[in-house]
Each structure stands twice: as C-alpha cells, then as structure tokens.
N, C-alpha and C positions, 0 to 999 in steps of 0.2 A: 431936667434933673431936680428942679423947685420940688415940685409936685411929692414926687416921693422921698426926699428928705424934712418936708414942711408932716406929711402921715407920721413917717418915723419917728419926730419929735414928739409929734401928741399924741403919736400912741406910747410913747417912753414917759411922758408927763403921766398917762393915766396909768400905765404901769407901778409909777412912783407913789399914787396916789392909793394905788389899790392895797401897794403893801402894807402905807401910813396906816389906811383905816380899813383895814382886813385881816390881810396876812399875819402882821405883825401880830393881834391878838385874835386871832380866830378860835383858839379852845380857848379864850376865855368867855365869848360870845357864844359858843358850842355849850358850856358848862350852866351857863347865864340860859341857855335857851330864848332868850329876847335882845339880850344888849349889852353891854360892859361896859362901866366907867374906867378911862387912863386916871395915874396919877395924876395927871393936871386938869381932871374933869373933863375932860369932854367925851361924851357918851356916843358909842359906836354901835351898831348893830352890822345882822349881814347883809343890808342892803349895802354895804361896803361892798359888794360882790360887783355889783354894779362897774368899779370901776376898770376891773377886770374885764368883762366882756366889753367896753368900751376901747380898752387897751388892745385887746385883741382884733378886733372889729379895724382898727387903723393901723395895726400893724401888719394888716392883710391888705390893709387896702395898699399901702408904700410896694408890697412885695407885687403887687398887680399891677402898678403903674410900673416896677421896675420891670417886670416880664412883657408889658405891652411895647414898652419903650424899643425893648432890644429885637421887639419882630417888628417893627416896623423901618 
C-alpha cells in the first residue's frame, strides 16, 4: 500500500505545482504569448505545463499499482 500512496502524493505535489506556475495564470501567459511576470516577480512561462503531465503521469501510475495490487 507504500507504493501507491508514496505516486499519489507526488503526483498531488506536482498537481499543486502546476497550478502555482500555470494554471493560476495561464491567460496571462496565453496574452504575453512567451511569459508573465507575478506581482512578486517571478516569471512564468508555459513550460509550467510541464508540471501537469508530470502530475498526471504519477497519478496513473498510484491508480495502476492500486489495480495491480487488488488482482493479485
């Protein structure tokens, strides 16, 4: 049960991450066409995307170790 709740967290970590530097301001990135600076400076582009298929990618992997788990 390690296994895919250890996936689930870090695909939840990069979920959080994605929205920090994506989500959260993607039409402003989308308008910008290259990048957008936050009010506290730090400059985002859409390779924030990144964290997303990251998130994904371990979130599938937890739900596979859960389905393996239970045929075995």
């Amino acid at each position: 049960m390690v296994k895919p709740l250890l996936f689930g967290m870090i695909g939840l970590i990069f979920a959080w991450l994605f929205y920090e530097r994506y989500w959260k301001w993607h039409s402003c990135i989308d308008q910008a066409l290259s990048s957008c600076v936050t009010p506290d400076g730090a400059n985002l582009t859409s390779g924030g995307m990144m964290w997303g298929v990251l998130s994904a990618v371990f979130i599938a992997l937890a739900m596979l170790s859960l389905l393996l788990r239970r045929w075995r």
